[in-house]
C-alpha positions as CSV (number, residue, x, y, z in Angstrom):
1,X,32.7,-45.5,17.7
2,X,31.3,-43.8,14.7
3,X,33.8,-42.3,12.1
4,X,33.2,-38.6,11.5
5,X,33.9,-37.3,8.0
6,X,34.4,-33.5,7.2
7,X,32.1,-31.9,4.9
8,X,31.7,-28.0,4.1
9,X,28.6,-26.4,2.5
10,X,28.3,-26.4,-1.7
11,X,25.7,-23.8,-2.2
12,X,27.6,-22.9,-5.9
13,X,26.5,-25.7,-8.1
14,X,28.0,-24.2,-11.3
15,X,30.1,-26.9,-13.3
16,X,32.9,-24.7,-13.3
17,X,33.0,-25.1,-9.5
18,X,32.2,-28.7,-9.3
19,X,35.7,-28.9,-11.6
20,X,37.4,-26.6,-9.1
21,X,36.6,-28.9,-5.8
22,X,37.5,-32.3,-7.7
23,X,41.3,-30.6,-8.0
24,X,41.3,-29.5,-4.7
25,X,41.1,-33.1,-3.8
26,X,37.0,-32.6,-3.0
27,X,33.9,-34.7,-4.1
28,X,30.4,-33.1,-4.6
29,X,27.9,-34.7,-2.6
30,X,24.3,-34.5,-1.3
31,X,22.9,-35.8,1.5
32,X,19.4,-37.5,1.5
33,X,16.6,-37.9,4.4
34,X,13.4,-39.5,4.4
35,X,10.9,-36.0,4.0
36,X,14.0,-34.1,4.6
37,X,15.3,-31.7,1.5
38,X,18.8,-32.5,0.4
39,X,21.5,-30.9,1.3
40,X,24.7,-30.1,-1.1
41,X,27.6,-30.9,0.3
42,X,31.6,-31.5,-0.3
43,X,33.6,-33.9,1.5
44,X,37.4,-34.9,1.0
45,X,38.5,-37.9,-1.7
46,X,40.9,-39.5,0.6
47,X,39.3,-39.4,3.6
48,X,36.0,-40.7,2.3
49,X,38.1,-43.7,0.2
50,X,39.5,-44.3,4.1
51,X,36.9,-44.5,6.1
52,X,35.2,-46.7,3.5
53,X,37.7,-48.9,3.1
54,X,38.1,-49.2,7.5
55,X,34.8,-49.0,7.8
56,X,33.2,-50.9,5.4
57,X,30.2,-50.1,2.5
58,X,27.5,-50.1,4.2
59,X,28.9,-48.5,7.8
60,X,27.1,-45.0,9.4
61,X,29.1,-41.9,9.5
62,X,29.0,-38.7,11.5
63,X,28.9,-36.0,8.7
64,X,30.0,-32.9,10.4
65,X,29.3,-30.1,8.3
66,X,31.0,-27.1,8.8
67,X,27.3,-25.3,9.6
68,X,27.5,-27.5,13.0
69,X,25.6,-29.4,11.6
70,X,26.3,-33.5,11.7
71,X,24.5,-36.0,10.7
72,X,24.0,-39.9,10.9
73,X,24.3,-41.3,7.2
74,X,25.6,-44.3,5.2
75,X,27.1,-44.0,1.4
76,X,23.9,-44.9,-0.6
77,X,25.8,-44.5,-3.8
78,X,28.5,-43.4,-5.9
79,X,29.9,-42.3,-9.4
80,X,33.4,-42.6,-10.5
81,X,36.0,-42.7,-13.0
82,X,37.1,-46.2,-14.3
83,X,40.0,-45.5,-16.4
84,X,41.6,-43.2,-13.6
85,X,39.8,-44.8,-10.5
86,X,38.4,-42.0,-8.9
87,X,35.3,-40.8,-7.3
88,X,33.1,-38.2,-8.9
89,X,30.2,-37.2,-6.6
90,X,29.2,-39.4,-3.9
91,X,25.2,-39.9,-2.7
92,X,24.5,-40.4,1.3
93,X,21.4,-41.0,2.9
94,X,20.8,-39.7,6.4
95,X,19.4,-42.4,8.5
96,X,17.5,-42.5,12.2
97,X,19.3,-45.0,13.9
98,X,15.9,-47.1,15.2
99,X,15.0,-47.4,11.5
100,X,15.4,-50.3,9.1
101,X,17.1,-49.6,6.0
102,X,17.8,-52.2,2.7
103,X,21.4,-52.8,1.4
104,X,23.3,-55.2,-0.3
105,X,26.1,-57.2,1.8
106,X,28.8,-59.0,0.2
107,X,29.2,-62.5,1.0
108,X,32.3,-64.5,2.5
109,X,32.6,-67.9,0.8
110,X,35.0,-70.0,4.2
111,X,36.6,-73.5,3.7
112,X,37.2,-75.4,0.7
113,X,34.5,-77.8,-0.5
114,X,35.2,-81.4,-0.3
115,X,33.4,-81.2,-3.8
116,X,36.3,-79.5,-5.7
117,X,38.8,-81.3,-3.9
118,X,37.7,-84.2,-5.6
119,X,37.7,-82.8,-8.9
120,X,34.2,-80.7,-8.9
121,X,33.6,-77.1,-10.3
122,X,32.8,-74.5,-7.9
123,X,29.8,-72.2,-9.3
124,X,29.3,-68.7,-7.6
125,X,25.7,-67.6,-8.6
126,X,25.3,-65.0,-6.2
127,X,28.3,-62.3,-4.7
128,X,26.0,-60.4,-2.6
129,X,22.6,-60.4,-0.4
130,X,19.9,-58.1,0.2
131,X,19.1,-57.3,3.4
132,X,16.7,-55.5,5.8
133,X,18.0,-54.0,8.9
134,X,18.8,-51.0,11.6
135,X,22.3,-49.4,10.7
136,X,23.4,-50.9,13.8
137,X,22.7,-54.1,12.5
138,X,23.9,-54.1,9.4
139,X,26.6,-57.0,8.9
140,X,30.3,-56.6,7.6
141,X,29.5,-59.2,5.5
142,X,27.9,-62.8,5.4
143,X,29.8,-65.6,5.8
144,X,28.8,-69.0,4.2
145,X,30.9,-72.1,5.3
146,X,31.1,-74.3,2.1
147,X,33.9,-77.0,3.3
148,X,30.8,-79.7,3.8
149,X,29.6,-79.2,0.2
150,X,30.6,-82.5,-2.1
151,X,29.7,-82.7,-5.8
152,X,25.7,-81.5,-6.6
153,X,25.4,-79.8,-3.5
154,X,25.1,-76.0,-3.3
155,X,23.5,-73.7,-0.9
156,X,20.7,-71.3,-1.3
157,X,19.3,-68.2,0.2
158,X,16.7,-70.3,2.8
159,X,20.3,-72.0,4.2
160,X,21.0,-68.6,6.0
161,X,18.0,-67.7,7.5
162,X,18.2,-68.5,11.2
163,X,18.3,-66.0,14.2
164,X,19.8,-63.4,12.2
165,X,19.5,-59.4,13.5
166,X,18.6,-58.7,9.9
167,X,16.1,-59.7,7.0
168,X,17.5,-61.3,4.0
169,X,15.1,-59.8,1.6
170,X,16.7,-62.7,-2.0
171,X,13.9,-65.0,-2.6
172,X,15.0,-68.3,-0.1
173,X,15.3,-70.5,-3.7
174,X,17.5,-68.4,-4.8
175,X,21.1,-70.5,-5.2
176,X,24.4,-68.8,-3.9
177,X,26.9,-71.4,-4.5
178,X,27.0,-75.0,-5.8
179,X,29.5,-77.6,-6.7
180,X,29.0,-78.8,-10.2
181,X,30.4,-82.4,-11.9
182,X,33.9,-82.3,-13.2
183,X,33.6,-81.5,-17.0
184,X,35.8,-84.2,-19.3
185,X,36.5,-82.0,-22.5
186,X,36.3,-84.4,-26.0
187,X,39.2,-84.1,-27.8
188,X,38.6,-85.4,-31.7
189,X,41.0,-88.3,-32.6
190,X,42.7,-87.7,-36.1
191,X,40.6,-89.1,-38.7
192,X,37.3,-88.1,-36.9
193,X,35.3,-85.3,-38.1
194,X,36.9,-82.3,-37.3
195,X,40.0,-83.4,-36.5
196,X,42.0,-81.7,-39.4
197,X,40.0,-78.8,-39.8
198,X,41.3,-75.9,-39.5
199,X,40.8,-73.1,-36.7
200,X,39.3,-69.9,-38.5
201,X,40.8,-66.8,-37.3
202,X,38.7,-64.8,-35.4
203,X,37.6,-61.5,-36.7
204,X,38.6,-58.5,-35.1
205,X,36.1,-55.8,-34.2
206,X,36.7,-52.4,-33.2
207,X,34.3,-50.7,-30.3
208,X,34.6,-47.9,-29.3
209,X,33.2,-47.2,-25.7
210,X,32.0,-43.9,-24.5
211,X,33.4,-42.3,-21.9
212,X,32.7,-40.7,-19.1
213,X,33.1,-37.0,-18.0
């Protein structure tokens, strides 16, 4: 069953009124639609963060706005805060349900590769795939099963591709995991260059970041 999110009309798009809703507990938002013109809405910060995080990222939701008017859409994207964690305004595409759409899906390493159990390095090159599919369709996530993998194997994009609901859209030589050689670290024995010289102090350097509003 679809979740439904609440959202009421925001036809006042002054600043001062954008402030207002975010201390009222509300995010701006607008909704996007293939030839369709947007629509400016504002939906509730806790129930959005909880239907995310029950749903998942790339899930469909049944925006009822308080017009009567609900819609089919998916969270294209998002702004927030990162020193107080919150969401800013929030981006949703409205989506026709027999239509392919592209998103990113995080991927599920399972097992633990015989490789690293014998003293290998586990290298993560990718964390998420591109794919191409209905919003039905769309996976959770990808799982990749990496318990057969001993030292120099890894596994690439072209590994996943078989009767699948959805296009992977990542090139197929494109590596997502691999199990490197153990790396012995030299350690300079006294008398050999370097072995009595002494560690410089790094230098400090103050950045400043900006941030944002």
């Amino acid at each position: 069953m679809t979740a439904t999110i609440q959202a009421k009309d925001r036809s006042d798009l002054r600043r001062s009124q954008t402030r207002h809703l975010r201390k009222e507990g509300y995010i701006p938002a607008v909704v996007y639609g293939k030839g369709k013109e947007p629509i400016t809405v504002a939906v509730e910060s806790i129930e959005l963060i909880k239907n995310i995080r029950d749903e998942g990222r790339n899930a469909v939701f049944a925006l009822d706005i308080e017009s009567d008017n609900k819609l089919d859409v998916m969270l294209y994207d998002y702004q927030s805060d990162t020193i107080k964690g919150q969401i800013l305004h929030a981006d949703f595409y409205q989506v026709d349900m027999s239509t392919e759409v592209d998103v990113e899906v995080n991927i599920n390493f399972e097992g633990e590769a015989i490789g690293v159990r014998d003293g290998g390095v586990k290298q993560q090159s990718m964390h998420a795939i591109n794919v191409r599919a209905t919003p039905n369709n769309i996976p959770d996530e990808i799982t990749v099963d990496i318990s057969e993998l001993n030292i120099g194997d890894s596994i690439t994009v072209g590994d996943l591709k078989s009767g699948k609901d959805f296009e992977i859209l990542d090139e197929d030589n494109s590596t997502i995991i691999s199990i490197l050689p153990p790396q012995q670290a030299s350690v300079p024995e006294e008398g050999e260059e370097g072995a009595d010289d002494e560690i410089a102090e790094p230098e400090v350097i103050n950045e400043k970041s900006d941030e944002e509003e």
